[in-house]
PDB file as gemmi writes it, atoms N, CA and C in Angstrom:
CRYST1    1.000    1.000    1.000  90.00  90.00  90.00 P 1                      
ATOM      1  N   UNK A   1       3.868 -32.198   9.340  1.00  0.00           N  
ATOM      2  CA  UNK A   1       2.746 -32.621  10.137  1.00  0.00           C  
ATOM      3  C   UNK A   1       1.682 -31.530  10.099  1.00  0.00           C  
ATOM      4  N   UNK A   2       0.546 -31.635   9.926  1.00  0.00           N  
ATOM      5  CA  UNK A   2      -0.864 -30.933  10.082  1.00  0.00           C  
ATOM      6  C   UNK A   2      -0.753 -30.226  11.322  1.00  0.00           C  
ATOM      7  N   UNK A   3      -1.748 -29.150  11.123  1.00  0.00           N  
ATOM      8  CA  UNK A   3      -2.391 -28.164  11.745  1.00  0.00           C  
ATOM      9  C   UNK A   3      -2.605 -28.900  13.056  1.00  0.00           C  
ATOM     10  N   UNK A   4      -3.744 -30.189  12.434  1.00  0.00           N  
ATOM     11  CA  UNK A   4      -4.573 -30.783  13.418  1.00  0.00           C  
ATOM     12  C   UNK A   4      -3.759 -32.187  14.158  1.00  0.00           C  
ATOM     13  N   UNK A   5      -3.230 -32.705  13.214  1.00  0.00           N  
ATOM     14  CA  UNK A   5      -2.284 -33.788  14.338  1.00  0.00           C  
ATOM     15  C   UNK A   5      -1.606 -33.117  14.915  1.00  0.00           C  
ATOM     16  N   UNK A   6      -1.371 -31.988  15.018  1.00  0.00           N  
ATOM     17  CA  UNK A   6      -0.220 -31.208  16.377  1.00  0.00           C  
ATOM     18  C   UNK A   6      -1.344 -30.998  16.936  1.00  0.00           C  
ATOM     19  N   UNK A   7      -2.408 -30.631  17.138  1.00  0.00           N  
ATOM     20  CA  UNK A   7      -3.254 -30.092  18.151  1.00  0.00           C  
ATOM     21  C   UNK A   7      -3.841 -31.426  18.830  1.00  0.00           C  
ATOM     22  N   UNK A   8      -3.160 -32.560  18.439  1.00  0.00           N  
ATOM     23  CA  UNK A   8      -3.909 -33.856  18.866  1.00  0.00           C  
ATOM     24  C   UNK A   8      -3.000 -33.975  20.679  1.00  0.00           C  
ATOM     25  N   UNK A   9      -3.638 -34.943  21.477  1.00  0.00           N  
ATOM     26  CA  UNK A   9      -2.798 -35.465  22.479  1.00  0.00           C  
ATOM     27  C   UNK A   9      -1.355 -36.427  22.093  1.00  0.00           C  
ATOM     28  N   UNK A  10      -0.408 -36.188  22.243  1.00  0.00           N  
ATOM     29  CA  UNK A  10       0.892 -36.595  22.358  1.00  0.00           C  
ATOM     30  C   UNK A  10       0.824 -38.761  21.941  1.00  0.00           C  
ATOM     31  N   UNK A  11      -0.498 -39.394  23.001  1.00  0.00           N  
ATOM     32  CA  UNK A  11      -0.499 -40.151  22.583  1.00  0.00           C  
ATOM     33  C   UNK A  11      -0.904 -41.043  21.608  1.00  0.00           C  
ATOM     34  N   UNK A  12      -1.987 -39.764  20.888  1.00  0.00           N  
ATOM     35  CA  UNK A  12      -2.733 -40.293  19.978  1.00  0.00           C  
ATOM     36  C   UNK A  12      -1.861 -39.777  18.465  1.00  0.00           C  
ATOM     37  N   UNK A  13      -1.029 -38.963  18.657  1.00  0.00           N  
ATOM     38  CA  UNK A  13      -0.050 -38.725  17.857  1.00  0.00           C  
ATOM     39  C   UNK A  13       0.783 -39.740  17.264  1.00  0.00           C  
ATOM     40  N   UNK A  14       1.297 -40.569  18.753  1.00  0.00           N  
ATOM     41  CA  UNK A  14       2.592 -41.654  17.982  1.00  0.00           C  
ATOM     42  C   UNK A  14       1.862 -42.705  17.943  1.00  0.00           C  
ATOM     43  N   UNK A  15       0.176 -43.198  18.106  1.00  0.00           N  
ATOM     44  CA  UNK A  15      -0.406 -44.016  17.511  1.00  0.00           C  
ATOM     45  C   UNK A  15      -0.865 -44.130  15.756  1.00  0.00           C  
ATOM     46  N   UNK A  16      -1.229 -42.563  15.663  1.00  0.00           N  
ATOM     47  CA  UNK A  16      -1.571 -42.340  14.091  1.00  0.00           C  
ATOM     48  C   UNK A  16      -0.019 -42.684  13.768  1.00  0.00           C  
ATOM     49  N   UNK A  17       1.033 -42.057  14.064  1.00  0.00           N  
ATOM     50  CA  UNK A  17       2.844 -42.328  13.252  1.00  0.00           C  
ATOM     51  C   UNK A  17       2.890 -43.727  13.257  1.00  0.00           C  
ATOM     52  N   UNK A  18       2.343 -44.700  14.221  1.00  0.00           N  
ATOM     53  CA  UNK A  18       2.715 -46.188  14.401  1.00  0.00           C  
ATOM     54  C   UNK A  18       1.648 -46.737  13.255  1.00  0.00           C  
ATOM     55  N   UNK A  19       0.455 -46.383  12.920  1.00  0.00           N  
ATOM     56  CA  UNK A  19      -0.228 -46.941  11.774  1.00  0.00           C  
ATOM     57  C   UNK A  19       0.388 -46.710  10.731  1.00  0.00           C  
ATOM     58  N   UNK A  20       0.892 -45.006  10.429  1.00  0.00           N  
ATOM     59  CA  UNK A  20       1.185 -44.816   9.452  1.00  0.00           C  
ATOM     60  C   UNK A  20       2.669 -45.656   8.765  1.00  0.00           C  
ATOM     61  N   UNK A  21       3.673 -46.177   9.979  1.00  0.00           N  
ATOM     62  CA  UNK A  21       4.579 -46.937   8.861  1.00  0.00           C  
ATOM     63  C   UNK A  21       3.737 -48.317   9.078  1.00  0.00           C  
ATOM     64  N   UNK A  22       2.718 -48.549   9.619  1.00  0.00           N  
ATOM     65  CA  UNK A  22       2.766 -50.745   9.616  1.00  0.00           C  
ATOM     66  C   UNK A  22       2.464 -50.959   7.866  1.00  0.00           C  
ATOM     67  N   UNK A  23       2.584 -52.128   7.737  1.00  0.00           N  
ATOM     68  CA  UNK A  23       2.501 -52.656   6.701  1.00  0.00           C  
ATOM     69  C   UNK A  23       1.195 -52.252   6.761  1.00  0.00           C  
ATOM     70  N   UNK A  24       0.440 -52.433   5.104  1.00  0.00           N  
ATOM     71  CA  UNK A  24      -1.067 -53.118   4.594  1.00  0.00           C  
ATOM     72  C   UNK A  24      -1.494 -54.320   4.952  1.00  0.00           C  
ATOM     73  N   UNK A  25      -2.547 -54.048   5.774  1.00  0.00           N  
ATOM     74  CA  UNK A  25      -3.464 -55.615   5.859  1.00  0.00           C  
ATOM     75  C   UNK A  25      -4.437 -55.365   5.215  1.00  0.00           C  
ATOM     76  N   UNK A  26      -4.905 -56.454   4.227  1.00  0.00           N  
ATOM     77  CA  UNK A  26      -6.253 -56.369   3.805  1.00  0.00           C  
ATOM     78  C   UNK A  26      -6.918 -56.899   4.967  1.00  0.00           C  
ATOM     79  N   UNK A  27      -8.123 -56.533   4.825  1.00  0.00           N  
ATOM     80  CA  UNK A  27      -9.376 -56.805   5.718  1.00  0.00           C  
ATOM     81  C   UNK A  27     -10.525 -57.745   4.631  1.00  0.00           C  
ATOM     82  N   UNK A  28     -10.771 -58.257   5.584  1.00  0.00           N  
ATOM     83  CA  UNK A  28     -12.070 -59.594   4.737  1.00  0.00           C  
ATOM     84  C   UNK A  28     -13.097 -59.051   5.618  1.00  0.00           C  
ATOM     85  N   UNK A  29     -13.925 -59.222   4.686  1.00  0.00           N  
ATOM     86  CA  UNK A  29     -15.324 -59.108   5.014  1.00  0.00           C  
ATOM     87  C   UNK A  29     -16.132 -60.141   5.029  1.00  0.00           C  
ATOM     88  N   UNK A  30     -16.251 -61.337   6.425  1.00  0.00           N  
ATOM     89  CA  UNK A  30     -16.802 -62.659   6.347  1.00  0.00           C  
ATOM     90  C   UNK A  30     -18.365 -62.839   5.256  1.00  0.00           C  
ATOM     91  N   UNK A  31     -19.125 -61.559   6.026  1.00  0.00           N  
ATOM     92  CA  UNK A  31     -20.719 -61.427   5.435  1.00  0.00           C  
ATOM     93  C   UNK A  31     -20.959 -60.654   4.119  1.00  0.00           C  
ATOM     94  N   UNK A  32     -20.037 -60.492   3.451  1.00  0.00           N  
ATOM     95  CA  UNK A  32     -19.965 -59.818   2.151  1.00  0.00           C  
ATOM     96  C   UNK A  32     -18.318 -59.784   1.619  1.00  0.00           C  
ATOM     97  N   UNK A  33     -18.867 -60.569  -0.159  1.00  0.00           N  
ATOM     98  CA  UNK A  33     -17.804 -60.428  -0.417  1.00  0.00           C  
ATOM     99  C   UNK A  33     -17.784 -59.108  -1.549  1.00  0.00           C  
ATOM    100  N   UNK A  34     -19.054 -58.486  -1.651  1.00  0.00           N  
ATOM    101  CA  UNK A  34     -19.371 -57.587  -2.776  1.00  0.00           C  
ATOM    102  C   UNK A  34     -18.128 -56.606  -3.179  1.00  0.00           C  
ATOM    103  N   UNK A  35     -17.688 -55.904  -1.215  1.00  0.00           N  
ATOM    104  CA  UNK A  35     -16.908 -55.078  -1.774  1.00  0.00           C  
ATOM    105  C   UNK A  35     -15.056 -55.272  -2.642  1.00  0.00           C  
ATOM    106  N   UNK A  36     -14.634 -56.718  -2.275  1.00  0.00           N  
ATOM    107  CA  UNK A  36     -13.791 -57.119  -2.603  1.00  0.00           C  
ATOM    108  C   UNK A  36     -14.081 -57.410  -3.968  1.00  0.00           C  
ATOM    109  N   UNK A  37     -14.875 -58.031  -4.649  1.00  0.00           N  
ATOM    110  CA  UNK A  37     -15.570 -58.202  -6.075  1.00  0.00           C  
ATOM    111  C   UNK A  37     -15.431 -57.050  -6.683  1.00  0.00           C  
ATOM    112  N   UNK A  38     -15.806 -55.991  -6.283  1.00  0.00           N  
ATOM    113  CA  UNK A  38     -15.737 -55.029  -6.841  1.00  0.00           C  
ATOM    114  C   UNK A  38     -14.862 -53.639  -6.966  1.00  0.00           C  
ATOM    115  N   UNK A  39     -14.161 -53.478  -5.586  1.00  0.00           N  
ATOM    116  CA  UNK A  39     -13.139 -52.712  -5.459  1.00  0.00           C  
ATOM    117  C   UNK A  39     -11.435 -53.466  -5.193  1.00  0.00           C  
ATOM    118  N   UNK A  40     -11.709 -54.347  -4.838  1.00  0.00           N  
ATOM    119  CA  UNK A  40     -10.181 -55.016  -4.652  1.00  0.00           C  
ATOM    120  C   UNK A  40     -10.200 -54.730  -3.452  1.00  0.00           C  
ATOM    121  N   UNK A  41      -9.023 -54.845  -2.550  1.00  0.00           N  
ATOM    122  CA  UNK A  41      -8.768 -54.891  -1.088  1.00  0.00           C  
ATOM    123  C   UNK A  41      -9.311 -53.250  -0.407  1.00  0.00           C  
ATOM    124  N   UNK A  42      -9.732 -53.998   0.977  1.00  0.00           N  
ATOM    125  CA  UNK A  42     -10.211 -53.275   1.866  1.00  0.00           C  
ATOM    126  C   UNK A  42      -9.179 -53.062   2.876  1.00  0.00           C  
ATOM    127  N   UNK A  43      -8.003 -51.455   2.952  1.00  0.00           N  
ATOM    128  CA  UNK A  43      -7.071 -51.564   4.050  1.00  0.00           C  
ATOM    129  C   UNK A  43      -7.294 -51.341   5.543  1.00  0.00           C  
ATOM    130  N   UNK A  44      -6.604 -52.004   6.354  1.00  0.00           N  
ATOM    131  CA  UNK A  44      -7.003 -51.894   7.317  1.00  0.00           C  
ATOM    132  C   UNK A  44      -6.079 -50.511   7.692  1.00  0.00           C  
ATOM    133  N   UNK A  45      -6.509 -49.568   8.732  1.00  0.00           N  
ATOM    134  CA  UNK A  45      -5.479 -48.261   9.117  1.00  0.00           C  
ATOM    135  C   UNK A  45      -5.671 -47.250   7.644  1.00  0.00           C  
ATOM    136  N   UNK A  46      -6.285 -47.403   6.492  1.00  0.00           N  
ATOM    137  CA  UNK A  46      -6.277 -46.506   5.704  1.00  0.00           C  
ATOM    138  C   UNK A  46      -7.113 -45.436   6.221  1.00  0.00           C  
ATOM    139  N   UNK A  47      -7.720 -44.635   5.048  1.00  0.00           N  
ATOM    140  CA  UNK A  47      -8.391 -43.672   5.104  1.00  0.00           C  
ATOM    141  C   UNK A  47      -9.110 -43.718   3.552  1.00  0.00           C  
ATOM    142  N   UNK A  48     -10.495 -43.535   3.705  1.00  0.00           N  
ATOM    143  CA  UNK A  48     -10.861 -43.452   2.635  1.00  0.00           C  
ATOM    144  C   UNK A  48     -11.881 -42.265   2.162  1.00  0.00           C  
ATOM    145  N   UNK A  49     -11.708 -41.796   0.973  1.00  0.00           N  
ATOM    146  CA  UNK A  49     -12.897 -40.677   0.721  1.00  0.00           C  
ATOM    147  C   UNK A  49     -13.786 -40.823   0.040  1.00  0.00           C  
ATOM    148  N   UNK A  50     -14.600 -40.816   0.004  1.00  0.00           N  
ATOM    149  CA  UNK A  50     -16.088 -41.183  -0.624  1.00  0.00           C  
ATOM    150  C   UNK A  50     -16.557 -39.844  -1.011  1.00  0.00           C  
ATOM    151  N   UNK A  51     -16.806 -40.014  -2.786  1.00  0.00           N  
ATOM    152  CA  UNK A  51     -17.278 -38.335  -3.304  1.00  0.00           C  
ATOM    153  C   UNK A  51     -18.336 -38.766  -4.300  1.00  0.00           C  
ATOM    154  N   UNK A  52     -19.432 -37.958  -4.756  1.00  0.00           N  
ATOM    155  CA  UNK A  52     -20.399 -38.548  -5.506  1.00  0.00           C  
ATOM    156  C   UNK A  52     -21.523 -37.089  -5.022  1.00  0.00           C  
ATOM    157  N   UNK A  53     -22.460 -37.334  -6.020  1.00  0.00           N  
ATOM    158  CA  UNK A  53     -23.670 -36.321  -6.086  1.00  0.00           C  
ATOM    159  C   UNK A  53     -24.484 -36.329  -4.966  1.00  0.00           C  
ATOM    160  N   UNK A  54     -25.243 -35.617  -4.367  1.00  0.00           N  
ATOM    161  CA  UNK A  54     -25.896 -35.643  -3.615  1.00  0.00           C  
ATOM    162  C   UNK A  54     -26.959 -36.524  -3.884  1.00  0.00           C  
ATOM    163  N   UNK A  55     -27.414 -37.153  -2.731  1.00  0.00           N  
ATOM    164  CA  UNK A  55     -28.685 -38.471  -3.682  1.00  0.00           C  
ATOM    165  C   UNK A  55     -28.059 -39.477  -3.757  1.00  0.00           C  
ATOM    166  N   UNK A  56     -26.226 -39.535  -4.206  1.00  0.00           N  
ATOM    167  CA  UNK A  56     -26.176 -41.155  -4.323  1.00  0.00           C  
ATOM    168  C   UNK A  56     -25.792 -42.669  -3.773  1.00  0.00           C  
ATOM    169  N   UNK A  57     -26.387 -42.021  -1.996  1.00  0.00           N  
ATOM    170  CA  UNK A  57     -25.985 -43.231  -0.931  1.00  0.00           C  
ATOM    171  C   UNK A  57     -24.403 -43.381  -0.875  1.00  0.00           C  
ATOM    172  N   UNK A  58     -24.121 -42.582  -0.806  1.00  0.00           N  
ATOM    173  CA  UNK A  58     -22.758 -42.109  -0.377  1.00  0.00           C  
ATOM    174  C   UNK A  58     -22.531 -42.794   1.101  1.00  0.00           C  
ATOM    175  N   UNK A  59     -23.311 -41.967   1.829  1.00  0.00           N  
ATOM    176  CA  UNK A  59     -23.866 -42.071   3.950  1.00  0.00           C  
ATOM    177  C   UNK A  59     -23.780 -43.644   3.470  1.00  0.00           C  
ATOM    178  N   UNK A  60     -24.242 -44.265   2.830  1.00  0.00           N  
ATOM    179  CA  UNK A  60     -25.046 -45.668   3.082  1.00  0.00           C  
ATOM    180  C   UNK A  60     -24.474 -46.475   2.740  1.00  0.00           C  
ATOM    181  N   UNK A  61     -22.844 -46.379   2.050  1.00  0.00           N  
ATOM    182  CA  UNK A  61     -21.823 -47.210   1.583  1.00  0.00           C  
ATOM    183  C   UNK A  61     -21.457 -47.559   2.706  1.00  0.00           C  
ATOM    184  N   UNK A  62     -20.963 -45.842   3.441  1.00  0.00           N  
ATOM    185  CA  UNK A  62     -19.908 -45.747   4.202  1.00  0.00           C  
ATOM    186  C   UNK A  62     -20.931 -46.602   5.737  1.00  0.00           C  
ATOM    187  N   UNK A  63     -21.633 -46.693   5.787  1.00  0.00           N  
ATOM    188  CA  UNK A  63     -22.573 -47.467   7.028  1.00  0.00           C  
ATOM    189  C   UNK A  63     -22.885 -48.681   6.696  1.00  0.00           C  
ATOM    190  N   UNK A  64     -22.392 -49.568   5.579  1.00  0.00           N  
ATOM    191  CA  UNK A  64     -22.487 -50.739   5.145  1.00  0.00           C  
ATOM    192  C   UNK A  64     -21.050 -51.566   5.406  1.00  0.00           C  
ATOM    193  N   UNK A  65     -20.487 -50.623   4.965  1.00  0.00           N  
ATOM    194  CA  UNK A  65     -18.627 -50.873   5.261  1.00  0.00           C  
ATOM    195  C   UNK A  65     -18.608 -51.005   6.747  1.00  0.00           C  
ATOM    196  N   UNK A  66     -18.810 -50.093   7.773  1.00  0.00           N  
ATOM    197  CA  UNK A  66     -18.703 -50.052   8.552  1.00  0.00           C  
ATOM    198  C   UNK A  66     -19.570 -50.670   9.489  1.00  0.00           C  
ATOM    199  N   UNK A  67     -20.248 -51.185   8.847  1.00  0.00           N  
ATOM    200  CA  UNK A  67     -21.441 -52.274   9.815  1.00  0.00           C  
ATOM    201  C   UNK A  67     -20.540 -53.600   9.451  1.00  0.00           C  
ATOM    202  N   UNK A  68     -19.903 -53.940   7.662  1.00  0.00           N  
ATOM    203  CA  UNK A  68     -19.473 -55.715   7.410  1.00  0.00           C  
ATOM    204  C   UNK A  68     -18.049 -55.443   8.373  1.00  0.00           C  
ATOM    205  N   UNK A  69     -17.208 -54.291   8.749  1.00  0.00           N  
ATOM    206  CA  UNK A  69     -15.950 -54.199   9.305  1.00  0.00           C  
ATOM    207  C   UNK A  69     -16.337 -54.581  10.748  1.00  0.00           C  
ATOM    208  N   UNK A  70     -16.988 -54.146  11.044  1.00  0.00           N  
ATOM    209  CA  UNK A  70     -18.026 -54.227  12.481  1.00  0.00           C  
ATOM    210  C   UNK A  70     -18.066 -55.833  12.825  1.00  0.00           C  
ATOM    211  N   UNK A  71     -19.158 -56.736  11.849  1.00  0.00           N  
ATOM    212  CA  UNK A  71     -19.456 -57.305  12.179  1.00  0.00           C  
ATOM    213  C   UNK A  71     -18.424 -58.697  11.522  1.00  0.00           C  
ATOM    214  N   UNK A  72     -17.151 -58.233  11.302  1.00  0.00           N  
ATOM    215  CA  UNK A  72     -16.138 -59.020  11.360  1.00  0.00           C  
ATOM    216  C   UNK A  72     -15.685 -59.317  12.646  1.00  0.00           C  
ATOM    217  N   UNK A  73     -15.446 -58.011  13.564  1.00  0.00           N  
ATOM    218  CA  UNK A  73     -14.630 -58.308  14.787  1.00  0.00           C  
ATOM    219  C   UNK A  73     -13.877 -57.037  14.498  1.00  0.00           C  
ATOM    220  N   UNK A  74     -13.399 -56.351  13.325  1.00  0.00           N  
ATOM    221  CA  UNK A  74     -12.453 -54.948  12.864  1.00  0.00           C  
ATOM    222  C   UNK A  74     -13.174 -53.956  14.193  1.00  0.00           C  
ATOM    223  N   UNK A  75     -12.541 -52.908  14.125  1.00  0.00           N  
ATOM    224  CA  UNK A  75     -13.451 -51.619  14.610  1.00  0.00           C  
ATOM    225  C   UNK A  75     -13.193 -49.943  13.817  1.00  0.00           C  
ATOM    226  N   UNK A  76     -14.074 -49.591  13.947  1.00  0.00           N  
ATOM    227  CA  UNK A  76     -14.434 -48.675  13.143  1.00  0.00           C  
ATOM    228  C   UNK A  76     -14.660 -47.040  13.955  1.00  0.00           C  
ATOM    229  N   UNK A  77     -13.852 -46.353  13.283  1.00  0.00           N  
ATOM    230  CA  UNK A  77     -14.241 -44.942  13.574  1.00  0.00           C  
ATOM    231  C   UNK A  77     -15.000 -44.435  12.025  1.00  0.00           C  
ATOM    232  N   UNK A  78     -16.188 -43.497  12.851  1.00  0.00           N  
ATOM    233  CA  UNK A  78     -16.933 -42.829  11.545  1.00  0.00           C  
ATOM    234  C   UNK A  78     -17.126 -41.474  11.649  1.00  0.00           C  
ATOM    235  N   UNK A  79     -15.837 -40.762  10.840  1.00  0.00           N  
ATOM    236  CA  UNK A  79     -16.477 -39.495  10.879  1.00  0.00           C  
ATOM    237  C   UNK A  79     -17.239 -39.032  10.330  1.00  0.00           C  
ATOM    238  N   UNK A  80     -18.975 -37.965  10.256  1.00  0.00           N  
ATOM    239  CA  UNK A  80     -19.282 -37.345   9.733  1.00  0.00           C  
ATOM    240  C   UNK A  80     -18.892 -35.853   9.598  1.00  0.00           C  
ATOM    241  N   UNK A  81     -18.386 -35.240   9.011  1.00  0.00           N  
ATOM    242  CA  UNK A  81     -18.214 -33.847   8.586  1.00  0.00           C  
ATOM    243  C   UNK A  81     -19.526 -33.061   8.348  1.00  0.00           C  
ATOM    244  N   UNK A  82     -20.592 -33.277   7.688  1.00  0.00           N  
ATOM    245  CA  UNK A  82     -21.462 -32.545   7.552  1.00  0.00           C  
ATOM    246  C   UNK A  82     -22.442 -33.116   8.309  1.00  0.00           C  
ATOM    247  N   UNK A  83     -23.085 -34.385   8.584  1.00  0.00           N  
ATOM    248  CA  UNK A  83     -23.869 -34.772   8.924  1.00  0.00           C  
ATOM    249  C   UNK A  83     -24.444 -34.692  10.348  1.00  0.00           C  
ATOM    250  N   UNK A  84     -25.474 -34.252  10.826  1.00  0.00           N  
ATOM    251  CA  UNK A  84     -25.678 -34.796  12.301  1.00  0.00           C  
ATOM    252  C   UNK A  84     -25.586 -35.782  12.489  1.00  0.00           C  
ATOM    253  N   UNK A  85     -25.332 -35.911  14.197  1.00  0.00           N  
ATOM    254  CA  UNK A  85     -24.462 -37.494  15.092  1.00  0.00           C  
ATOM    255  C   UNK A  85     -26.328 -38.369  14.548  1.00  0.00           C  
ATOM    256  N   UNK A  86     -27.132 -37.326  14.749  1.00  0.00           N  
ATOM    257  CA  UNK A  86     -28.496 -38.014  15.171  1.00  0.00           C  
ATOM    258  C   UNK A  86     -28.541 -39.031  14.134  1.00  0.00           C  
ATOM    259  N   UNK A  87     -28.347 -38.587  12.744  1.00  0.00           N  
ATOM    260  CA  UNK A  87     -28.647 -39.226  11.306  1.00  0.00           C  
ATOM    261  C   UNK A  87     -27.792 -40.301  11.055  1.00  0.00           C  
ATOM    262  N   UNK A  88     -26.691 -40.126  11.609  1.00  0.00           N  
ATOM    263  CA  UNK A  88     -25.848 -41.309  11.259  1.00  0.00           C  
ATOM    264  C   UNK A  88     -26.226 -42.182  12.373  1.00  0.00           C  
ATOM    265  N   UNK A  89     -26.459 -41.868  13.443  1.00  0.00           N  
ATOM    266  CA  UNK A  89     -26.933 -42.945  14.633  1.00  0.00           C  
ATOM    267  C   UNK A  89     -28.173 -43.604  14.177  1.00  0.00           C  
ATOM    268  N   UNK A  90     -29.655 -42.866  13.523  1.00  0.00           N  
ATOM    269  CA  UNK A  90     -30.370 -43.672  13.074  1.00  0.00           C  
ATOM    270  C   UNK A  90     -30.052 -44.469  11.927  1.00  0.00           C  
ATOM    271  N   UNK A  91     -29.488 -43.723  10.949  1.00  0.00           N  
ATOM    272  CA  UNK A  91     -28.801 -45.183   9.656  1.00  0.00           C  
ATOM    273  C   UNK A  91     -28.397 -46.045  10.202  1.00  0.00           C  
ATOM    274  N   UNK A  92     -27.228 -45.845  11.220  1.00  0.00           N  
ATOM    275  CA  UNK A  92     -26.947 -47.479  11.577  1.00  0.00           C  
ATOM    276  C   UNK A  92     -27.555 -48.387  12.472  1.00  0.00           C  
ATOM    277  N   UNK A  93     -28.361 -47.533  12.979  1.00  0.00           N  
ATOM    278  CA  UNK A  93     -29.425 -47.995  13.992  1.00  0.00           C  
ATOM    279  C   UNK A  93     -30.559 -49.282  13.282  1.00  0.00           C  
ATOM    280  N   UNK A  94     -31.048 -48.641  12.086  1.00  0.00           N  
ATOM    281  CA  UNK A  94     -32.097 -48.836  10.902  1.00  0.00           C  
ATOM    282  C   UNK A  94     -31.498 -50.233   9.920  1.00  0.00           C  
ATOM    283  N   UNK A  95     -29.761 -49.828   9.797  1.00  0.00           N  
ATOM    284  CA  UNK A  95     -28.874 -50.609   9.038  1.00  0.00           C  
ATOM    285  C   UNK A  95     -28.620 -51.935  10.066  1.00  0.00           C  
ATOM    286  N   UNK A  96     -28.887 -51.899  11.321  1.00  0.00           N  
ATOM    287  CA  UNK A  96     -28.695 -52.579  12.215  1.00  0.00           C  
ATOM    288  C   UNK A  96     -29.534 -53.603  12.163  1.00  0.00           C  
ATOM    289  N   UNK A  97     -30.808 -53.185  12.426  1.00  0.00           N  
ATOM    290  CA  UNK A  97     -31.790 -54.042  12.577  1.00  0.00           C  
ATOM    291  C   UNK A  97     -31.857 -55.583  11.944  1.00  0.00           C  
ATOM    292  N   UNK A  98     -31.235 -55.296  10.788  1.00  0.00           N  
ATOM    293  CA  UNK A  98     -31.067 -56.018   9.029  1.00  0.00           C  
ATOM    294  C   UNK A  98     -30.333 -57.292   9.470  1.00  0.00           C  
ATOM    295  N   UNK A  99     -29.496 -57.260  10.187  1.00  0.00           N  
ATOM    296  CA  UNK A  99     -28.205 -57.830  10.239  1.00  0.00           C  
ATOM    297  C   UNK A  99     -29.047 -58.871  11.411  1.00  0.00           C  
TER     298      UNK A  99                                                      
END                                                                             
């Protein structure tokens, strides 16, 4: 076990262990089928990493995903690591509008 899941609360511990054995669900995306077309299944409880050059809408995948997971009914945690809260709040703010 990590550094950081031991430093987590006790209950959020045997929630990550309870995702980590459930089965795979794919996830559908009612308002887009692009990403299934193109990547194959979307898991639900995974983790995914997104790597690419600076410049290449990287932020803007991951706020597209998380707007069609969104606006399934799914819910979504988004971490940014480098980014300010501010920037990702206006992308999806901006990404919002659209919808």
């Amino acid at each position: 076990m990590s550094d950081i899941i031991k430093s987590l609360p006790p209950e959020i511990q045997q929630r990550l262990a309870a995702i980590s054995k459930s089965k795979i669900k794919g996830v559908v995306l009612d308002a887009e089928a692009w990403f299934g077309d193109t990547m194959g299944i979307f898991a639900a409880g995974a983790s995914y990493l997104i790597g690419g050059a600076p410049g290449s809408r990287k932020s803007g995948l991951v706020t597209q995903l998380a707007l069609d997971v969104a606006c399934s009914g799914g819910r979504v945690l988004y971490l940014a690591n480098e980014e300010p809260t501010a920037c990702v709040y206006g992308r999806l703010h901006r990404m919002w509008e659209g919808l």
